[in-house]
C-alpha positions as CSV (number, residue, x, y, z in Angstrom):
1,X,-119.4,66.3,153.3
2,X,-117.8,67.5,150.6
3,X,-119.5,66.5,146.6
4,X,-118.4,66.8,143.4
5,X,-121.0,67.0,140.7
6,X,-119.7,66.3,137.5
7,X,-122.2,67.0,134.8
8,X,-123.9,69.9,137.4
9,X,-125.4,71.9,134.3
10,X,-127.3,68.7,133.4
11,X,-131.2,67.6,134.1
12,X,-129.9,64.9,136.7
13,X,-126.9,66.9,137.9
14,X,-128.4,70.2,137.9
15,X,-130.9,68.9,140.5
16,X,-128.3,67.2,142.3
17,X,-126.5,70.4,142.9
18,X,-129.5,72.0,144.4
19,X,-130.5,69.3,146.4
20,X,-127.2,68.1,148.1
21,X,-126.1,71.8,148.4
22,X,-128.8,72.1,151.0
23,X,-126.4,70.2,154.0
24,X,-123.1,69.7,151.8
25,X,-120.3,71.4,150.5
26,X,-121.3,71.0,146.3
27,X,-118.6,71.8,143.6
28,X,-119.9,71.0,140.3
29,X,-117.9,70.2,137.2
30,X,-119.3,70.9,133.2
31,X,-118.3,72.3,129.7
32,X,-120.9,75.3,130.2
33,X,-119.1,78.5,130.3
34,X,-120.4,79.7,133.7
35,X,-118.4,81.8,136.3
36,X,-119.4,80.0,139.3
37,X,-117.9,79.7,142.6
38,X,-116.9,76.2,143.1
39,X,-117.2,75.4,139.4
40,X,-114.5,73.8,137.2
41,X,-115.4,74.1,133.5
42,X,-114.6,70.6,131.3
43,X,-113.0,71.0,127.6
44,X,-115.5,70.1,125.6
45,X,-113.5,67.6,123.2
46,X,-110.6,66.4,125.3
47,X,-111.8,66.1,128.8
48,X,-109.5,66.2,131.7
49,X,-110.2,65.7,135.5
50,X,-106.6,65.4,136.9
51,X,-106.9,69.4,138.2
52,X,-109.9,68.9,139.8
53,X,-108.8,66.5,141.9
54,X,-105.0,68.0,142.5
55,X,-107.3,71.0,143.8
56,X,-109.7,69.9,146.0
57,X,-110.5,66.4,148.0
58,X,-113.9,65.2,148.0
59,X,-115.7,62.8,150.2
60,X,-117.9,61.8,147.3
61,X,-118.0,61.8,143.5
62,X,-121.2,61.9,141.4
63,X,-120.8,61.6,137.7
64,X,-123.9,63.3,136.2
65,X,-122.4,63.8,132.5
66,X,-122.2,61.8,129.6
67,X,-124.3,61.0,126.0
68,X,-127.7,60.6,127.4
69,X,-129.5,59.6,124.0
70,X,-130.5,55.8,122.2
71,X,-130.1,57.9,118.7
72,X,-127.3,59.7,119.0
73,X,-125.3,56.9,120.0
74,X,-126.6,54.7,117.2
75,X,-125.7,57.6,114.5
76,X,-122.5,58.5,116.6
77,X,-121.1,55.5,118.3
78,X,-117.6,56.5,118.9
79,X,-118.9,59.9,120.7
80,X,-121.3,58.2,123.0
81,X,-118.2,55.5,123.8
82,X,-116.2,58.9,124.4
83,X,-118.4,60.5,126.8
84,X,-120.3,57.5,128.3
85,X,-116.8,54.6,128.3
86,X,-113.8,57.2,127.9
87,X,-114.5,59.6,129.9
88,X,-115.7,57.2,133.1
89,X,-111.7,55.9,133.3
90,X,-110.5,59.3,133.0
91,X,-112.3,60.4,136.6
92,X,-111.8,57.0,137.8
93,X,-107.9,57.5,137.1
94,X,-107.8,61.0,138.2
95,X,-109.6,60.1,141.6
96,X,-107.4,56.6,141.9
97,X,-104.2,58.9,141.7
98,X,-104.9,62.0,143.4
99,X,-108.3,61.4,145.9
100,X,-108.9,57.8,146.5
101,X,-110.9,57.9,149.4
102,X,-113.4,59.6,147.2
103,X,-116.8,57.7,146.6
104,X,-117.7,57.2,143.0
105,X,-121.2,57.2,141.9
106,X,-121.7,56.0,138.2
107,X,-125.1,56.9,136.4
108,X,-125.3,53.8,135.0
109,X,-128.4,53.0,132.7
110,X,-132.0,50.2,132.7
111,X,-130.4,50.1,128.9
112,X,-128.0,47.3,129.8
113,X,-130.9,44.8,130.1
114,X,-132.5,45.4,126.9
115,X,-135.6,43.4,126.5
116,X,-135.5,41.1,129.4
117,X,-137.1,37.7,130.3
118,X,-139.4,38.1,132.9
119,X,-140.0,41.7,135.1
120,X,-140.0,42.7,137.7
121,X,-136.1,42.8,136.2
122,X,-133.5,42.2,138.8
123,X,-129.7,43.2,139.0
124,X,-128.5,39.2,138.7
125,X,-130.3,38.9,135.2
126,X,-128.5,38.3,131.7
127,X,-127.9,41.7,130.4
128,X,-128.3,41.8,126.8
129,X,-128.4,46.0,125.7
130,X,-129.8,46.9,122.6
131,X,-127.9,49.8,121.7
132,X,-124.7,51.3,121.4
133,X,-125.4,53.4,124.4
134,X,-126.6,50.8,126.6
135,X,-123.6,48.7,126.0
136,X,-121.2,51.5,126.6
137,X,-123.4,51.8,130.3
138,X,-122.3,48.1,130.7
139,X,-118.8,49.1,129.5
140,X,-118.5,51.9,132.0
141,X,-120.3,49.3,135.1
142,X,-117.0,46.7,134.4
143,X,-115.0,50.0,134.4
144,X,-116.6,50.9,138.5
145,X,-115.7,47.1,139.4
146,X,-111.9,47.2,138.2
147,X,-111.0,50.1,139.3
148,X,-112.7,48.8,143.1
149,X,-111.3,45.2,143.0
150,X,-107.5,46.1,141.6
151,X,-107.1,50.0,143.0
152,X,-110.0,49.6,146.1
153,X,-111.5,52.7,144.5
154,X,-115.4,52.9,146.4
155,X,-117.7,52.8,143.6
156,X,-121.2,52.0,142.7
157,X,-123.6,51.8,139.2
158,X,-127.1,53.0,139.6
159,X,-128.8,51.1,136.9
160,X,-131.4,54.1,136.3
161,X,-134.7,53.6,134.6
162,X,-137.1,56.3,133.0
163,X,-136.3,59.5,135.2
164,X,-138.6,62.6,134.6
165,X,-139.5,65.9,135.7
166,X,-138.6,69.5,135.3
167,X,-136.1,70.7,133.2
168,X,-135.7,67.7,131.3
169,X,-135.6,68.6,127.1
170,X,-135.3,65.6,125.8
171,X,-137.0,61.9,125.5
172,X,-140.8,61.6,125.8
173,X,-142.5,64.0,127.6
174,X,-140.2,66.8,125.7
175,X,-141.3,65.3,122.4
176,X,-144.9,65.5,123.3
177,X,-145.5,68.7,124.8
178,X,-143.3,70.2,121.5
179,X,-145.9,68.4,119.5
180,X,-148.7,70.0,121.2
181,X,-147.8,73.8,120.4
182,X,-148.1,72.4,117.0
183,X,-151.1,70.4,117.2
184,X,-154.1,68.6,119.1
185,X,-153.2,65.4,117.1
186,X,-149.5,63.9,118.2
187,X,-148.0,61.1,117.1
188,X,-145.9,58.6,118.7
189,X,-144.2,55.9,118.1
190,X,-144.8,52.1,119.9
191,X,-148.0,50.5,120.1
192,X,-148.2,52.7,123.9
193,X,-148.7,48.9,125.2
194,X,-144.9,49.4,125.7
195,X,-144.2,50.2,129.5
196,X,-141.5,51.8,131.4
197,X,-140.5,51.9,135.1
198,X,-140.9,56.2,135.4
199,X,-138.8,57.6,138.5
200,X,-139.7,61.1,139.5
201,X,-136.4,63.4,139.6
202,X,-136.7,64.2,143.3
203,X,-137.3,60.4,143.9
204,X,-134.4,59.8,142.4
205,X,-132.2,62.1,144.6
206,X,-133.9,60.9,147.7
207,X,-132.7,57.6,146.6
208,X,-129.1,58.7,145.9
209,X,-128.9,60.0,149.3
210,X,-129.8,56.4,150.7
211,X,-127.1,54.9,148.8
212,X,-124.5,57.4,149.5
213,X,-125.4,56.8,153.6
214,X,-126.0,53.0,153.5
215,X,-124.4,51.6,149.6
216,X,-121.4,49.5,149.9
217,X,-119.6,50.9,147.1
218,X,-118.0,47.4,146.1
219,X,-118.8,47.9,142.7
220,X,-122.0,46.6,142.1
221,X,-124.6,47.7,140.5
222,X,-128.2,48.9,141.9
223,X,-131.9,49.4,140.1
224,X,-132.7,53.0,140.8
225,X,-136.6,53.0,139.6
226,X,-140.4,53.3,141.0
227,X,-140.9,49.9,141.0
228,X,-143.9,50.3,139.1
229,X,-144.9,49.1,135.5
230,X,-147.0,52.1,133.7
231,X,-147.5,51.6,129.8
232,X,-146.6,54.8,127.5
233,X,-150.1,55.2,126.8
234,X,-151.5,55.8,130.2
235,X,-148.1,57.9,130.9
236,X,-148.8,60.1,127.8
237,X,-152.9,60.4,128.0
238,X,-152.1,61.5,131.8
239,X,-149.4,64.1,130.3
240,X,-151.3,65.6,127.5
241,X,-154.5,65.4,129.9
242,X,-152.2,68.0,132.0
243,X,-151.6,70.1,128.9
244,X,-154.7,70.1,127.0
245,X,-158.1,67.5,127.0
246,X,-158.4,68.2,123.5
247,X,-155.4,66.2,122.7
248,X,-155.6,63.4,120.4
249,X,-152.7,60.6,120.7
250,X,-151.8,58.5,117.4
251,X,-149.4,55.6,117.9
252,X,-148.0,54.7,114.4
253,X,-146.5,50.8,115.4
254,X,-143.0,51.5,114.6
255,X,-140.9,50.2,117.5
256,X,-137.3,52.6,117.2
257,X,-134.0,50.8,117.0
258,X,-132.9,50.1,121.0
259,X,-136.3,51.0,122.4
260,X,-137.1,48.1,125.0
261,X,-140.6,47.1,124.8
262,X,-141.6,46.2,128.7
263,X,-139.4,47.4,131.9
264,X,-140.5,47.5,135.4
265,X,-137.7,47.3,138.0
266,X,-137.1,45.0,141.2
267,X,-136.3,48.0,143.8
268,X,-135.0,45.3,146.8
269,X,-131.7,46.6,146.8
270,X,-132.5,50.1,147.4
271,X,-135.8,49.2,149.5
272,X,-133.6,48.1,151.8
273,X,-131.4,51.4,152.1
274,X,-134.8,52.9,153.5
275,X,-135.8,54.4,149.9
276,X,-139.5,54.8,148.9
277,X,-141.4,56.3,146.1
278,X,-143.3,59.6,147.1
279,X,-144.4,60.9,144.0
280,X,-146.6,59.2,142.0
281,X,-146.7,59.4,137.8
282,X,-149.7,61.7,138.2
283,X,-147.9,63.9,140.7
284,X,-144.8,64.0,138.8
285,X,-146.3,64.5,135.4
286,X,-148.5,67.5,136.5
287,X,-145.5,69.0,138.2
288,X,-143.8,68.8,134.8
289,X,-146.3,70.1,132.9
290,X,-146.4,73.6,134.9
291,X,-143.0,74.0,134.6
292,X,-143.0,73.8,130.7
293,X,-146.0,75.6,130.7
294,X,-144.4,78.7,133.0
295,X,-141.2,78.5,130.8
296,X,-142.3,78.7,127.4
């Protein structure tokens, strides 16, 4: 099988690479300045995918790239819509006109739901996103079902929730362990009663490798997640736990603009493609923590 990775210098796609590259062909697809074999390089401000896929014809597209930050995309709306809206119909358009038997997987976001009703949250639900960045996810999702009910382009949305592990400088755990070669005392913000649905990296790719042998890819949209509800405070005493014991954690009460408050996924969908959780938060946390610790 042949995969396109677009975003391959990324935390989700640069995982992806390695993985799939095991029993695939992988080409991968950034704006990093990297001589690689089977690498196209991306301009960084006015994106074009049309010569990737006049060169080459691949069984399956994965698009890794994008704005993957609530902030930035409050502070910079029209660049997240560019890279997370824009920038979806481009390879959508590119593979419509030049490779459409090519498979389309979007990296679609939990940030569509916002704070929902009742959990666990299923894929039928209202969606009603809190931020700029989860509405341009939901943007990009009705993007995947046009272009597969007026074109019959194969695509799919994984809706993904909190995804963690190595190589990952951003978000939460990022934000704590640079606080703790500061200080013992961090604070945070959130009650830490606030939970999240944490999916280990390598779960993750098991799971895409389900959906890419048993998804329909009629553009719907799937819950990629553990399945299980863990609060911020557990997550982060379990983190800094794996760092230091001397750690003190301060929550200061301050819910951020677009932070959901309570997510835990229903994982039906993907349950039923054969997918299962194999690393727990502790096992996944502890994993992270060595590799920030041996890369310093």
């Amino acid at each position: 099988m042949k995969i396109l990775i677009i975003g391959s210098e990324g935390f989700i796609g640069s995982h992806a690479k390695n993985f799939f590259a095991k029993s695939n062909e992988v080409w991968g697809a950034d704006i990093v300045d990297k001589k690689f074999e089977r690498y196209y390089q991306l301009h960084i401000e006015h994106s074009n995918f049309d010569f990737i896929f006049e060169s080459q014809r691949f069984d399956v597209c994965i698009n890794a790239s994008g704005n993957g930050s609530v902030p930035i995309s409050i502070n910079k709306p029209v660049f997240d819509f560019e890279l997370n809206v824009t920038n979806t119909i481009k390879i959508l358009d590119a593979i419509r006109v030049h490779n459409p038997d090519c498979k389309f997987i979007n990296m679609s976001s939990a940030a569509v739901y916002g704070n929902p009703s009742a959990l666990p949250i299923n894929e039928t639900v209202e969606l009603k996103p809190l931020s700029p960045y989860g509405w341009h996810k939901l943007y990009a999702e009705q993007l995947c079902r046009e272009y597969y009910y007026l074109y019959q382009i194969q695509t799919i949305n994984l809706r993904l929730f909190s995804v963690y592990g190595e190589h990952l400088k951003k978000q939460l755990f990022w934000d704590i362990y640079q606080k703790s070669l500061r200080s013992n005392e961090i604070e945070l913000f959130g009650t830490g009663n606030e939970t999240r649905d944490f999916i280990y990296i390598k779960d993750l790719l098991n799971a895409i490798q389900n959906i890419i042998d048993k998804g329909l890819f009629n553009g719907e949209s799937l819950n990629v997640a553990s399945g299980v509800e863990t609060s911020i405070k557990t997550a982060a005493e379990i983190f800094c736990s794996a760092i230091d014991s001397n750690i003190k954690i301060v929550f200061n009460s301050i819910v951020k603009p677009g932070d959901p408050l309570n997510w835990r996924a229903d994982i039906s969908k993907i349950s039923s493609f054969g997918f299962k959780q194999t690393t727990t938060i502790e096992e996944g946390l502890i994993n992270t923590v060595k590799w920030l610790k041996g890369n310093k």
